[in-house]
N, C-alpha and C positions, 0 to 999 in steps of 0.2 A: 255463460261461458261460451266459447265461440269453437266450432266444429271443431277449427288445425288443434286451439287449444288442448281440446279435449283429450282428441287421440293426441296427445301429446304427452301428455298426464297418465294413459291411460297405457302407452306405449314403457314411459318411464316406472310406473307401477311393475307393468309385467316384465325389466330386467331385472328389478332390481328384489324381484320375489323369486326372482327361479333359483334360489338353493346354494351359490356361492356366496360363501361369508367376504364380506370385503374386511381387509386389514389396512392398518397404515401403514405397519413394519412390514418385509421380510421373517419368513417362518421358516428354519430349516429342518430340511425333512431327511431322513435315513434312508439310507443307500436302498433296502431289500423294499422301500414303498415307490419307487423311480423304477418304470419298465425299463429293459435293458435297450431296448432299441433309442431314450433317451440318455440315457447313460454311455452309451457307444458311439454318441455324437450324432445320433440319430442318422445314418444312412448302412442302409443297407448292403451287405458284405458283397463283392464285384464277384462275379462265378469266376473259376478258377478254369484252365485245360486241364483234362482228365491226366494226372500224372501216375493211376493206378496202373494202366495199361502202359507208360510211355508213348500212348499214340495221341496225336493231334490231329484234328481234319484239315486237309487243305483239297482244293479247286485246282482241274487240269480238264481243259475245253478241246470238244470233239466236234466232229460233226453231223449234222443229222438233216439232211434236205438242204444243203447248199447254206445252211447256217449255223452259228457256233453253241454248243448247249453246254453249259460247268457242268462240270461230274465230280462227288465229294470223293477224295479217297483219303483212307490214314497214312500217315507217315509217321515216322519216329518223331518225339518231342525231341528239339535239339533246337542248333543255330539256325539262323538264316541260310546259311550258308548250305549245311547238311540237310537243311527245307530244300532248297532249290535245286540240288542232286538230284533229290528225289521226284522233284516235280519234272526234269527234262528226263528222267531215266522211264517216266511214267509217259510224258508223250512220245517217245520214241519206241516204246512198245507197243503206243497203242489200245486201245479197248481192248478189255478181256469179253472171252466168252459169250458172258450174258450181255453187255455191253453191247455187244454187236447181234445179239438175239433181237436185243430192243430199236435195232436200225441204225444203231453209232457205228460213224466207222470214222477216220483219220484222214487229213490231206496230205498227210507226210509221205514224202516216198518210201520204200521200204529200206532201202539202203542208207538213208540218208543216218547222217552222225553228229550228234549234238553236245559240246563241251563249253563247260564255264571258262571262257579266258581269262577274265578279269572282273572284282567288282569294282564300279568306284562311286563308292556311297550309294546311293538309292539308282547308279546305272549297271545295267548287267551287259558284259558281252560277251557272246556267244561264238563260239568258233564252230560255223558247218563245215562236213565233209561229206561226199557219198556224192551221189547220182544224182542229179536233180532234172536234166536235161528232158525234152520234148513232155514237158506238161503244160497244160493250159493255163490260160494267166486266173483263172476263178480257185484252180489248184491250186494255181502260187498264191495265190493273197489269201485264200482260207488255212493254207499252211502257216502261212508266217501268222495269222489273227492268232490261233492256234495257241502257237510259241508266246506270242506276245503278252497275251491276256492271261496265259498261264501263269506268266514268270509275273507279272506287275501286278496279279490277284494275291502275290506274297508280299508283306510287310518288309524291307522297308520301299521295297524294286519299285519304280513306276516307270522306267525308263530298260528299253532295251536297243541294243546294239549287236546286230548279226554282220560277223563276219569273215573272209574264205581267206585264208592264207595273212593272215593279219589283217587286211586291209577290207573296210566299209563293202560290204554288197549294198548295190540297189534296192530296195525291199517295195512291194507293191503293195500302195495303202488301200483303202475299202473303195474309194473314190476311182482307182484306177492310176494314181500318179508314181513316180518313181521318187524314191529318196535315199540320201543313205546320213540323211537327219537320225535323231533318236526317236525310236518309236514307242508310241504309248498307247495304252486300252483305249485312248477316246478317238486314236486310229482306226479305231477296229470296232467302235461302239454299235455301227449298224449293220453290223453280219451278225450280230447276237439273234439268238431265238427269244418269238414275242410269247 
């Protein structure tokens, strides 16, 4: 007999002894001998947002050495909409306390005023108000990263639109340019913290 043969032979012996009876038919087996995890279609159940508390995590970006770092905070489970309240009501406050123990601080001017004018569909616009005058242009574009990545770190936003008395502001993207295009996170992707 010739070597491949062999192990060939020898290969075919060792399936066909390891302990599964082979059948022709189909055997039907009873529900309680099927673990549940095939029985259930076999994928594993998707986690849920915690709805014991009501609160859900969402991401609102600060700054810490001239770049942008997420910061988790809870907010009420709800709409998008009552999400996003809460995400501009949280950057215009500000880091709390410790927050700001830990070196976080804000490019927002203090005065400044932030309201949802409009959604339309996954675009958000913003209507500023308040002070904004004699800051530096590194102020201004880590403000607006700020706003931006906050509001587009929410499902369905990717797109945001700031602006003053109805009409378009200029907004200063990471590169230094001026637009009053829609602005998105991958505007703002290299002010992030590494």
């Amino acid at each position: 007999m010739k070597p491949a043969a062999a192990w060939l032979l020898v290969a075919v012996l060792a399936l066909t002894s390891c302990g599964v009876p082979v059948q022709s038919d189909p055997v039907p087996l009873e529900p309680g001998t099927v673990p549940s995890q095939l029985r259930d279609g076999g994928s594993a159940p998707s986690p849920q947002p915690s709805t014991a508390t009501g609160k859900s995590p969402l991401r609102v970006n600060f700054v810490r050495n001239d770049r942008l770092v997420s910061i988790r905070r809870e907010a009420p489970a709800g709409a998008s909409a009552e999400r996003l309240t809460t995400v501009i009501q949280d950057l215009v406050a500000g880091p709390t306390t410790t927050e700001q123990a830990n070196g976080i601080t804000t490019a927002l001017p203090p005065n400044l005023n932030l309201t949802v004018a409009e959604v339309q569909g996954s675009r958000v616009v913003l209507e500023l108000s308040g002070d904004t005058e004699g800051r530096s242009a590194t102020e201004n574009v880590l403000a607006v990263a700020q706003i931006v990545l906050s509001v587009t770190a929410l499902p369905p936003f990717d797109e945001v639109t700031i602006s003053r008395g109805g009409v378009p502001v200029e907004a200063l993207l990471a590169d230094g340019a001026l637009t009053t295009d829609p602005l998105t996170a991958a505007d703002y992707a290299s002010l992030r913290s590494r």
